[in-house]
LUMLUMLO-75323 format. One line per 3 residues: number of its first residue (from 0); their letters; for each residue x negated, y negated, z of N, C-alpha, C. Coordinates in Angstrom, 3 decimals, padded with zeros to 6 digits. Example, Ala and Ser with C-alpha at 12.3 -4.5 7.8 and 13.67 -1.06 7.14 Angstrom:
! residues 2
0) AS) -013.190,005.690,007.800,-012.300,004.500,007.800,-013.200,003.300,007.800  -012.850,002.250,007.080,-013.670,001.060,007.140,-012.900,-000.030,007.870
***
This chain:
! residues 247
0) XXX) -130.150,-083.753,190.864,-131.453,-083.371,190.317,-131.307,-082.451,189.109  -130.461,-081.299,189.298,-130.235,-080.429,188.324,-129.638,-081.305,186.375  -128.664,-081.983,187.040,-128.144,-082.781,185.528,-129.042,-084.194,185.391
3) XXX) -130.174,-085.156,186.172,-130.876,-084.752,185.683,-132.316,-084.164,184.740  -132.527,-083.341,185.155,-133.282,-082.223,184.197,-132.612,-081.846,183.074  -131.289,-081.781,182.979,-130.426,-081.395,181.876,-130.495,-082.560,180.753
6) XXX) -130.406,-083.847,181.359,-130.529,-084.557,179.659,-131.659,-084.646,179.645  -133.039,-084.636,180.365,-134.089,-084.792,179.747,-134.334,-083.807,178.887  -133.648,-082.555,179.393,-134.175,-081.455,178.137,-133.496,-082.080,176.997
9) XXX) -132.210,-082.245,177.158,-131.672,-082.862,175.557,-132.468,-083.896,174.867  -133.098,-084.748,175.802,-133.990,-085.867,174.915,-134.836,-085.463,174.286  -135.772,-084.335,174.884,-136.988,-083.681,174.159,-136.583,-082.953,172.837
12) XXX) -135.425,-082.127,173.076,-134.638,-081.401,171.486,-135.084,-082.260,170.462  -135.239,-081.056,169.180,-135.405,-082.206,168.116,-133.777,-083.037,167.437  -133.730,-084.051,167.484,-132.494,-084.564,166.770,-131.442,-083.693,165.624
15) XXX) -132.613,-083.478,164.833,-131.476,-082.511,163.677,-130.822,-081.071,164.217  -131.391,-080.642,165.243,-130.295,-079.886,165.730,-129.474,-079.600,165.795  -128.685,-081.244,165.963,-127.213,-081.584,166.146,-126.492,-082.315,165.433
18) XXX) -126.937,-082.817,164.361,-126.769,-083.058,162.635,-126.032,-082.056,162.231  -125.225,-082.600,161.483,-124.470,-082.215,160.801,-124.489,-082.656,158.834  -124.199,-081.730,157.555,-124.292,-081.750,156.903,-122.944,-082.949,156.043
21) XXX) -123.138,-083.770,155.313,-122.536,-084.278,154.571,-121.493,-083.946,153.316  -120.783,-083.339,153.308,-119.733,-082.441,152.228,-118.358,-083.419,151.980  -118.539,-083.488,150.450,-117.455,-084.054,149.670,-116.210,-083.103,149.358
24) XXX) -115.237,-082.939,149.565,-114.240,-082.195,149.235,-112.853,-082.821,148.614  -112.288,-081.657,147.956,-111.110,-082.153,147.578,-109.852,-081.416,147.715  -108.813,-081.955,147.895,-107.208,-081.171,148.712,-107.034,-080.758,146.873
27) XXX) -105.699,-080.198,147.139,-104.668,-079.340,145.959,-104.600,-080.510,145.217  -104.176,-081.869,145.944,-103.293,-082.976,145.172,-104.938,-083.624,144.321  -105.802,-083.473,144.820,-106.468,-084.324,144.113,-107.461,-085.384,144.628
30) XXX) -106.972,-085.188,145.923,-107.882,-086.410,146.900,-109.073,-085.956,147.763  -109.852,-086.632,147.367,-111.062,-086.609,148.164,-111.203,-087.276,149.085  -112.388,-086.356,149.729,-112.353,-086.930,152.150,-113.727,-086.210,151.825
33) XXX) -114.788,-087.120,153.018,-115.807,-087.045,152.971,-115.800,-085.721,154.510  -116.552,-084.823,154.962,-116.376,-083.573,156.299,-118.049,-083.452,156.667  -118.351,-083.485,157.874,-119.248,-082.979,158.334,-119.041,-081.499,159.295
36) XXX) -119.531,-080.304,158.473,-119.089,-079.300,159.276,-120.409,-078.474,158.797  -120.447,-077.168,159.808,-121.390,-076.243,159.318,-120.750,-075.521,158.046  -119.463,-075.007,157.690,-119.154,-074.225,156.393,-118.067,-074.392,155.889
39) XXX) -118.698,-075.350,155.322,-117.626,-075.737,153.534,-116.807,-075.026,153.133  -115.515,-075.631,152.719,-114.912,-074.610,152.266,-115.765,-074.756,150.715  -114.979,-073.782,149.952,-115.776,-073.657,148.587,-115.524,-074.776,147.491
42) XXX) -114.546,-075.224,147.736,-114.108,-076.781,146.861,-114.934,-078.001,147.200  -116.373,-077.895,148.182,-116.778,-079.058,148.405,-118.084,-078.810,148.149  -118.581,-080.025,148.151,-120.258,-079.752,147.840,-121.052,-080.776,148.496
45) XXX) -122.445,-080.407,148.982,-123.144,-080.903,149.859,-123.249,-082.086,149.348  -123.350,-083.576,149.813,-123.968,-085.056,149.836,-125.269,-084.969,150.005  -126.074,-085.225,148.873,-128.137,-085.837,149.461,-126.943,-087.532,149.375
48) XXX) -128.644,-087.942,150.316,-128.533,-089.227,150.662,-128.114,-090.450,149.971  -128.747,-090.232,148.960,-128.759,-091.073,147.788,-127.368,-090.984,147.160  -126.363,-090.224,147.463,-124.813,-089.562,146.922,-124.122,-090.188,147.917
51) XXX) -124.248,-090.908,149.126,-123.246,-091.201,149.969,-122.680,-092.946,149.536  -123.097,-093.553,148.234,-122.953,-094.516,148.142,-122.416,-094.910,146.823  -122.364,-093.323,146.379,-121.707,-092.836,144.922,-119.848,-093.099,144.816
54) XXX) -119.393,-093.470,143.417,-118.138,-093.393,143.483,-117.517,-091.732,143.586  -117.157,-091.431,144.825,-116.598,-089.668,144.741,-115.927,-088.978,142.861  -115.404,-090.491,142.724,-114.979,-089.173,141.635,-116.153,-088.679,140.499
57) XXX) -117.116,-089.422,140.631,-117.978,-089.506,139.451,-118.996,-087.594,140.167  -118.866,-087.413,141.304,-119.405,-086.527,141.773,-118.462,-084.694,141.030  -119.388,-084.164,140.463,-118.941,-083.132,139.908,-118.664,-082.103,141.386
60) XXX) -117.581,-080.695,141.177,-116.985,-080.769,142.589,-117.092,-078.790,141.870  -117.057,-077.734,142.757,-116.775,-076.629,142.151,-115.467,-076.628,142.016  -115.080,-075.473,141.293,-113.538,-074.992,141.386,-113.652,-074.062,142.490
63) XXX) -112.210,-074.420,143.100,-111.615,-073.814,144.285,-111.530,-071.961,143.845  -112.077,-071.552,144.662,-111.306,-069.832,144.278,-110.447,-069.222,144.251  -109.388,-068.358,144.358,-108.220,-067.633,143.907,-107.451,-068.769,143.901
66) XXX) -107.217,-069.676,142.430,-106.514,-070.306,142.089,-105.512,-070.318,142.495  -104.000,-071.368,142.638,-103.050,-071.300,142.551,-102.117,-071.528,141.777  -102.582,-072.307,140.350,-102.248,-072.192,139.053,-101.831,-070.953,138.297
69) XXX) -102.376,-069.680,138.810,-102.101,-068.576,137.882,-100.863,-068.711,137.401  -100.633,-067.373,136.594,-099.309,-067.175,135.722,-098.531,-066.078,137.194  -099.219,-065.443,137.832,-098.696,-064.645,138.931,-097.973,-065.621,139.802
72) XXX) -098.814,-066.320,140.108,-098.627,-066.943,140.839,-097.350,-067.949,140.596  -097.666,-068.827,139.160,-096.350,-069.606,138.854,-094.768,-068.931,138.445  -094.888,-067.362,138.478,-094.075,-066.683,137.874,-092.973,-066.570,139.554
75) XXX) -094.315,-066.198,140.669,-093.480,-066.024,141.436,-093.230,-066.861,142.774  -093.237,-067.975,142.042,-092.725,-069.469,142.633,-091.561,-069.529,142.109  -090.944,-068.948,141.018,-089.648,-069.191,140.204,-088.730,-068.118,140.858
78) XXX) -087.504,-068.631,141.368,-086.360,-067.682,141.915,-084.961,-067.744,141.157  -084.895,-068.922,140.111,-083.715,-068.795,139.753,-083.811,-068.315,137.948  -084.579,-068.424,137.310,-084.859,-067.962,136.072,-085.845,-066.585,135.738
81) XXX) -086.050,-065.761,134.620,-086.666,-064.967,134.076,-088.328,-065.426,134.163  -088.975,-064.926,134.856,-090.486,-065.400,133.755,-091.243,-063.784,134.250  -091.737,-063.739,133.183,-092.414,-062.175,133.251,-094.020,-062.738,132.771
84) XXX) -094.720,-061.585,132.812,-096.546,-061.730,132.444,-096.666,-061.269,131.563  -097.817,-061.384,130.724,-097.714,-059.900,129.802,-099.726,-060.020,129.888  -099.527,-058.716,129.975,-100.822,-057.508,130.161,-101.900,-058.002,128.783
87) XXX) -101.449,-058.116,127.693,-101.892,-058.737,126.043,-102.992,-059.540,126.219  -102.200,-060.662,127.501,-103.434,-061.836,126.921,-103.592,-062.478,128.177  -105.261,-063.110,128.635,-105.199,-063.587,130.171,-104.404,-065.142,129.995
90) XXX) -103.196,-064.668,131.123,-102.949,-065.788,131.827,-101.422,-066.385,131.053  -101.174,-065.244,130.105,-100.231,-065.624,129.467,-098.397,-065.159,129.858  -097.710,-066.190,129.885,-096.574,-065.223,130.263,-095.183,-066.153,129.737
93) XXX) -094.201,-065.979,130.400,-092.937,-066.402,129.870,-091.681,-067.153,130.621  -091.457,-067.987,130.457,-089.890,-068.952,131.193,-089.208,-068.710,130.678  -088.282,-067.955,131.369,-086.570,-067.721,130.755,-087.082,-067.004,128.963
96) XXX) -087.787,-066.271,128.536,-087.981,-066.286,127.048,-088.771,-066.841,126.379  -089.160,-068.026,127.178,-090.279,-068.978,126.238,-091.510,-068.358,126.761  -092.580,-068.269,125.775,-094.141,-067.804,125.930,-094.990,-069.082,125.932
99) XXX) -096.049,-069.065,127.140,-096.744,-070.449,127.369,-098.338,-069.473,127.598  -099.227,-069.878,127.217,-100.247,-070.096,128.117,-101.100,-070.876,128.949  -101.626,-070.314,130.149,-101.467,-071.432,131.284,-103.563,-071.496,131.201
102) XXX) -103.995,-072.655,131.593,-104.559,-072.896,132.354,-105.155,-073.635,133.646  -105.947,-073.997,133.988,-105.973,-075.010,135.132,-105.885,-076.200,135.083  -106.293,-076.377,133.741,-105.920,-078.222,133.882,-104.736,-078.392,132.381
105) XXX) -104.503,-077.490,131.731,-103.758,-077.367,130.522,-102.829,-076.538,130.157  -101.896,-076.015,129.309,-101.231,-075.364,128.612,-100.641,-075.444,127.277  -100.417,-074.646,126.422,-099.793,-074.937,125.295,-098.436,-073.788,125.438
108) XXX) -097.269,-074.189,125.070,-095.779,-073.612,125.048,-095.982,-073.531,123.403  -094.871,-072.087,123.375,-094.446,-072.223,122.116,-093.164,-073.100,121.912  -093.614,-073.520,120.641,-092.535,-074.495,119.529,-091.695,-073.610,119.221
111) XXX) -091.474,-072.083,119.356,-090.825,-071.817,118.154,-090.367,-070.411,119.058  -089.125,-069.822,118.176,-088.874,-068.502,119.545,-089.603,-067.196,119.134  -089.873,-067.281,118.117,-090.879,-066.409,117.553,-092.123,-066.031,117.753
114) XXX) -092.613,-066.707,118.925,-093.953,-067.217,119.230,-093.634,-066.508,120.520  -094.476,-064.973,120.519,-094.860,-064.435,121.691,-095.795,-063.895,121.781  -095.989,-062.977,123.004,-097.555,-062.136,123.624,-098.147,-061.259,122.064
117) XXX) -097.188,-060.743,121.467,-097.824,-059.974,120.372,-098.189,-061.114,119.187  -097.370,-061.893,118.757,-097.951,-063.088,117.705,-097.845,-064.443,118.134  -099.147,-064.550,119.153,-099.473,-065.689,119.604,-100.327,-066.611,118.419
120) XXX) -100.137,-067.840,118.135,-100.598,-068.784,117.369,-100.680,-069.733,117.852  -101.636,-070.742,116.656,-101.650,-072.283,117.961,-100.651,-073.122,116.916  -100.139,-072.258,115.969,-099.138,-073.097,115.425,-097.572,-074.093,115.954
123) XXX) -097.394,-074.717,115.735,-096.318,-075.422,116.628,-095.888,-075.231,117.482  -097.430,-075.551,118.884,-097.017,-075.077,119.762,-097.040,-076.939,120.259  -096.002,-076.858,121.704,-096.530,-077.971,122.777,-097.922,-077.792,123.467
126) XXX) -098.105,-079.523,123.296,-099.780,-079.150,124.182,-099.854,-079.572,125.646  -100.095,-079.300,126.485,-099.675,-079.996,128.215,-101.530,-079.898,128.280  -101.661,-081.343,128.369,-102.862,-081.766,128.779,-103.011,-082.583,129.663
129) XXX) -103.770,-082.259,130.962,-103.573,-083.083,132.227,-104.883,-083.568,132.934  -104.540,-085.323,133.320,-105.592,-085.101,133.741,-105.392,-085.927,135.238  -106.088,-086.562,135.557,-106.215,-087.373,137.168,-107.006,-088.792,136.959
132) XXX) -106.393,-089.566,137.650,-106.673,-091.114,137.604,-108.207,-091.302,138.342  -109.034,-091.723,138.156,-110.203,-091.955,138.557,-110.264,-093.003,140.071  -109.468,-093.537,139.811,-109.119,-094.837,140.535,-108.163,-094.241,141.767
135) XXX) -107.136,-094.381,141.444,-105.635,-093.782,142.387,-105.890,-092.445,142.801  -106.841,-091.101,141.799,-106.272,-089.967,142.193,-105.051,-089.183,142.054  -104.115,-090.113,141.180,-103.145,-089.258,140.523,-103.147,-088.638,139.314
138) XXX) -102.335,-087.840,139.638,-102.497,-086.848,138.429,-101.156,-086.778,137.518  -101.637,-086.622,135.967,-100.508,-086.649,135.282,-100.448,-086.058,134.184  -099.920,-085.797,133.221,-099.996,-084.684,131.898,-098.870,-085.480,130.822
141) XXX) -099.823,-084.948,129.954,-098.907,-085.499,128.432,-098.789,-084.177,127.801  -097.399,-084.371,127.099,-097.088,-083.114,126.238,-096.838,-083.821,124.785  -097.123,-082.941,123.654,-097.064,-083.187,122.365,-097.145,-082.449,121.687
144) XXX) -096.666,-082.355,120.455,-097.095,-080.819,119.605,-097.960,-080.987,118.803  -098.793,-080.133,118.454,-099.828,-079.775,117.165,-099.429,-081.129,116.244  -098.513,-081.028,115.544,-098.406,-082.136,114.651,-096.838,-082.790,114.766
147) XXX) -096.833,-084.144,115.355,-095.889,-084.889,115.341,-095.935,-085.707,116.118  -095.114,-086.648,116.208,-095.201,-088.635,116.662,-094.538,-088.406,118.441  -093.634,-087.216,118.611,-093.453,-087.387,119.998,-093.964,-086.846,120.993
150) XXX) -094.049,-088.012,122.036,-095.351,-087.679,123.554,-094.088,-087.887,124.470  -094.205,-087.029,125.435,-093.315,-086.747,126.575,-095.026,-086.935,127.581  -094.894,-087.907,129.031,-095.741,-088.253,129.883,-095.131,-087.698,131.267
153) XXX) -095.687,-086.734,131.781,-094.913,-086.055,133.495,-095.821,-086.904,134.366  -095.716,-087.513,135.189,-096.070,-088.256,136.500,-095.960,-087.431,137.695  -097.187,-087.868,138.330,-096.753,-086.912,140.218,-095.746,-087.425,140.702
156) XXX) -094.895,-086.773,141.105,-093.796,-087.032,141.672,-092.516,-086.873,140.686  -092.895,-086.077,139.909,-091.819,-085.684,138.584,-090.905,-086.790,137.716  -092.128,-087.748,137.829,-091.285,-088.740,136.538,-091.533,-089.018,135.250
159) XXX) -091.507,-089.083,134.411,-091.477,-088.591,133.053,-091.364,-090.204,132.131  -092.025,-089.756,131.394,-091.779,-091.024,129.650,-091.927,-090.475,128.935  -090.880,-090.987,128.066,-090.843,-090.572,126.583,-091.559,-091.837,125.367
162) XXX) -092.162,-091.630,124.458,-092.573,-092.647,123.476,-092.918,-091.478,122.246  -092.986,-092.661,121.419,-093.515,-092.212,119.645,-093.988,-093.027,119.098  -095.248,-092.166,118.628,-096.077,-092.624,117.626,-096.956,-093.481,118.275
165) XXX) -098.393,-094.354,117.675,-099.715,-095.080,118.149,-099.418,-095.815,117.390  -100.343,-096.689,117.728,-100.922,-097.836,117.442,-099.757,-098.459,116.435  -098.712,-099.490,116.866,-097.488,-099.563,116.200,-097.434,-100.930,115.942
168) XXX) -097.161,-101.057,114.809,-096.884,-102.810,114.410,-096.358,-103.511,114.895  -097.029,-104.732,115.491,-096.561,-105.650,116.426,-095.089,-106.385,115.886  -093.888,-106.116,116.939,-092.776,-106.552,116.554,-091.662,-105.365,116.256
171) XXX) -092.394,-104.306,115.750,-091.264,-103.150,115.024,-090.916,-102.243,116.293  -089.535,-101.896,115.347,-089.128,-101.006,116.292,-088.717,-099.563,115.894  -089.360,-098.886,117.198,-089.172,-097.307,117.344,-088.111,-096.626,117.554
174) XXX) -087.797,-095.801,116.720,-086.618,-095.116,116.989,-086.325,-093.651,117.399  -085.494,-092.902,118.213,-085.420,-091.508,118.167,-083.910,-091.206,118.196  -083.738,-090.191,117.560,-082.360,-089.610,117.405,-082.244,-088.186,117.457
177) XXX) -081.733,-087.951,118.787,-081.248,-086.472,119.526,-080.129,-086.059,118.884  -079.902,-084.893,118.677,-078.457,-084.841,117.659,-077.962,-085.467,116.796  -076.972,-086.514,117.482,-075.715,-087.332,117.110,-076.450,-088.823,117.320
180) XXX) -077.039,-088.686,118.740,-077.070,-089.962,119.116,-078.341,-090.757,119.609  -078.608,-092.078,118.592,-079.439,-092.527,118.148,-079.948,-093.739,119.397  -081.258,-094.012,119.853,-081.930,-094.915,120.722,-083.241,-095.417,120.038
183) XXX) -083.147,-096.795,120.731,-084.217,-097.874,119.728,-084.865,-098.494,120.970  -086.589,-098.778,120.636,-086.927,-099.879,121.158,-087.746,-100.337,120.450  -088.111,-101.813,121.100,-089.396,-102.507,120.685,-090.490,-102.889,121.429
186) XXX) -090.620,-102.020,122.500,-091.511,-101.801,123.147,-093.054,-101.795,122.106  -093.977,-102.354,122.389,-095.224,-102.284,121.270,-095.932,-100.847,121.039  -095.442,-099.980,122.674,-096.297,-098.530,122.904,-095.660,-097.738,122.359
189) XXX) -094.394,-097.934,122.125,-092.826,-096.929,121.436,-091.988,-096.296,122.572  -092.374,-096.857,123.642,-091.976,-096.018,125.594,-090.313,-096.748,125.394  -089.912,-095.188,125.676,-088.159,-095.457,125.687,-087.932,-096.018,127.612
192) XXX) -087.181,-096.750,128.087,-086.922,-097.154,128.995,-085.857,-096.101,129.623  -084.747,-095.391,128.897,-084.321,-094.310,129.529,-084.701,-092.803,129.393  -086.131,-092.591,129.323,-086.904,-091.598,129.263,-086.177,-089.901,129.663
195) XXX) -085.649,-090.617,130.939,-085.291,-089.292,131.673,-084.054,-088.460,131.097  -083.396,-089.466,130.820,-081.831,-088.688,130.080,-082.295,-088.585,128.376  -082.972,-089.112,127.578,-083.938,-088.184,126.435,-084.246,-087.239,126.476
198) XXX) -085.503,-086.905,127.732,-085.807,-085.716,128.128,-084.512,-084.504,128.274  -083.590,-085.268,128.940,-082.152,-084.104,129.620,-081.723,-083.992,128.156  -081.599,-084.500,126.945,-080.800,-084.655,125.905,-081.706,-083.411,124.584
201) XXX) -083.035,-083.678,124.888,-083.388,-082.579,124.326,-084.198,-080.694,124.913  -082.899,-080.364,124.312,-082.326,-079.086,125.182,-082.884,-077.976,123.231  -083.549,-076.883,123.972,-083.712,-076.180,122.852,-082.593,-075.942,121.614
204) XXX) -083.094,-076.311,120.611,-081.682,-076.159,119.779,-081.644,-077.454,118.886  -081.898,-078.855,119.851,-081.612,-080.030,119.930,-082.370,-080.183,117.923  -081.624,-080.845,117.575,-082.506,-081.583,116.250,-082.982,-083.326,116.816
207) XXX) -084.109,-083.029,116.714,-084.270,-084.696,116.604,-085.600,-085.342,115.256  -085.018,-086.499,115.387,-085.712,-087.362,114.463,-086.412,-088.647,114.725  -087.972,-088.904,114.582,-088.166,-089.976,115.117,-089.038,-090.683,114.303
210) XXX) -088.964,-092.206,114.448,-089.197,-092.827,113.573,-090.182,-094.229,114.218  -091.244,-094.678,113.221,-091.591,-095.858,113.814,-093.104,-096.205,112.510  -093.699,-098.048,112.760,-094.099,-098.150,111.645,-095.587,-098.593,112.232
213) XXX) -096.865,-098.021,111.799,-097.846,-097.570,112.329,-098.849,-099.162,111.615  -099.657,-099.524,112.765,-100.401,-100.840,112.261,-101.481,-099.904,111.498  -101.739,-100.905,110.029,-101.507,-101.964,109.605,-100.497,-101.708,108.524
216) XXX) -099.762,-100.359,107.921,-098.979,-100.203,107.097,-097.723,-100.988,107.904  -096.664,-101.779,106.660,-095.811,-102.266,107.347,-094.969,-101.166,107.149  -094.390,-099.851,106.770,-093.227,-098.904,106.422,-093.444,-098.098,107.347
219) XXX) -092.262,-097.495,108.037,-091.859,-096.617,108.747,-092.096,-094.624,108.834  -092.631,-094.283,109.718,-092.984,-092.699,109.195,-091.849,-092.337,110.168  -091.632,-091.376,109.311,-090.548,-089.987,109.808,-091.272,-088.678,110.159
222) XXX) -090.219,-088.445,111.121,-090.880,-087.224,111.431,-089.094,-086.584,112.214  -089.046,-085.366,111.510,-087.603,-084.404,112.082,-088.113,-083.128,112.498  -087.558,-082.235,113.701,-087.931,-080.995,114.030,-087.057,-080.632,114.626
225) XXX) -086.493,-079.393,115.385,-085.937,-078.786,116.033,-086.404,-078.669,117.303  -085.824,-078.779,118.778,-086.764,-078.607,119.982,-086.727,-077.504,120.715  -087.549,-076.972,120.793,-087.556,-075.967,121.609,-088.836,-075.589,122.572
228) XXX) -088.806,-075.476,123.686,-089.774,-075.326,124.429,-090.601,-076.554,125.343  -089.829,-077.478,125.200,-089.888,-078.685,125.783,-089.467,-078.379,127.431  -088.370,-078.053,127.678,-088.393,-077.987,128.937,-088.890,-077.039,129.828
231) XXX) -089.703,-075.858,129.158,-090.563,-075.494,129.801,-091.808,-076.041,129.909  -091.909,-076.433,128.792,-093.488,-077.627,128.943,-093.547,-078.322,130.250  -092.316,-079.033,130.585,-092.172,-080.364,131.697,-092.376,-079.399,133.027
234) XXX) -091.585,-078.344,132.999,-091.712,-077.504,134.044,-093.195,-077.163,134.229  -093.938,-076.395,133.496,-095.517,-076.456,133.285,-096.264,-077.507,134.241  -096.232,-078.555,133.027,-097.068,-079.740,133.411,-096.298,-080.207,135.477
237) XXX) -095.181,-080.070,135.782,-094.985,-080.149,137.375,-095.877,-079.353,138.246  -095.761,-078.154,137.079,-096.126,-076.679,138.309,-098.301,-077.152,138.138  -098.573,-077.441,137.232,-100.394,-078.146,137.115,-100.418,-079.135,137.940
240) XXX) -099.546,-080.161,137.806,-099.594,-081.589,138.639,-100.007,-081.254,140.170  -098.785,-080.627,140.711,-099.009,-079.827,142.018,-099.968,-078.895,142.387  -100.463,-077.842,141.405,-101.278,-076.623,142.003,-102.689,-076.564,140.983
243) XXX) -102.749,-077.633,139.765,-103.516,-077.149,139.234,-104.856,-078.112,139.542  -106.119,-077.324,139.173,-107.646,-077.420,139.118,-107.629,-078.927,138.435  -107.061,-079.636,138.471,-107.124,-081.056,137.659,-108.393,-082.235,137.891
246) X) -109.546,-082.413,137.351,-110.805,-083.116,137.757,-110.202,-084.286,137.153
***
């Protein structure tokens, strides 16, 4: 008799009682999961009705709070090299010597060793611009400098391409030369096939030269620089891939 009286009381309750709210959220990596809970964490945002039939990524999302991107933070993830902060400028700090500034979905490294907290410029610097696949949810970053033909591409899961130069005349071929030693393709995008040992080959210091012939001119542009600050860039764009605010 007692149970029941017990579900009839539950039948009489009003329904939304026991409703639960609709919240879109998203992890570190990038992926979204739909949660019914009473309190959100702060990275998610309520679903109206009319939103449950929406593509998630098209849904604007807050930023998560006490980041894990910082410069504190990425400084003291590092155990085997130098990286210090500096007080000067938000968010700005240093790898082994090199000066970068960080943000959540970006960074720019200096080009040059001259380029620190007291004479920061946006002059030849690397640019680490990252973003996330709409589709897949992966996330990835291109590096390039202010002015010149080579793009270094970091992938989740730390894999990397190298290419030069756009929009390239069908048939020609791209060239780059690290030091001494010279690599060609004819790839149509200018994407070197041994990307990764390029990357290992240019080491601050490195001279390289790269070359390729841009549609619809049929002649070849040059472009020579010195490298420096490249492999903190790649390091960068890993440490965003993994921890950073990337929409």
């Amino acid at each position: 008799m007692l149970v029941k009286s017990i579900i009839a009381l539950l039948v009489l309750l009003p329904t939304h009682a026991f409703a639960f709210d609709t919240w879109l959220c998203e992890d570190s990596t990038g992926r979204r999961y739909q949660v019914s809970q009473n309190v959100p964490s702060d990275s998610c945002k309520k679903l109206e009705d009319h939103q449950m039939t929406w593509d998630p990524a098209s849904i604007e999302l807050p930023k998560r709070s006490n980041p894990k991107w910082g410069i504190e933070a990425f400084c003291a993830a590092r155990k085997t090299v130098a990286c210090e902060t500096s007080d000067n400028a938000l968010e700005l700090g240093a790898l082994d010597g090199t000066w970068f500034r960080l943000s959540e979905d970006s960074a720019s490294v200096a080009g040059a060793k001259d380029r620190g907290p007291d004479s920061w410029t946006d002059n030849a610097h690397w640019r680490v611009n990252c973003s996330r696949d709409k589709m897949s949810s992966r996330r990835s970053c291109m590096i390039n400098k202010d002015k010149g033909d080579l793009y270094v591409f970091v992938s989740q899961g730390g894999g990397v391409s190298v290419s030069v130069g756009y929009e390239h005349f069908p048939g020609s071929q791209t060239s780059i030369k690290i030091g001494a030693k010279r690599f060609d393709t004819r790839d149509r995008d200018g994407d070197f096939g041994n990307s990764a040992q390029l990357v290992r080959l240019m080491r601050d210091g490195t001279s390289v030269v790269t070359r390729y012939m841009k549609w619809p001119y049929q002649h070849y542009l040059d472009d020579d620089f010195v490298v420096y600050g490249l492999g903190t860039s790649v390091t960068v764009a890993n440490w965003l891939i993994k921890n950073g605010d990337i929409r």
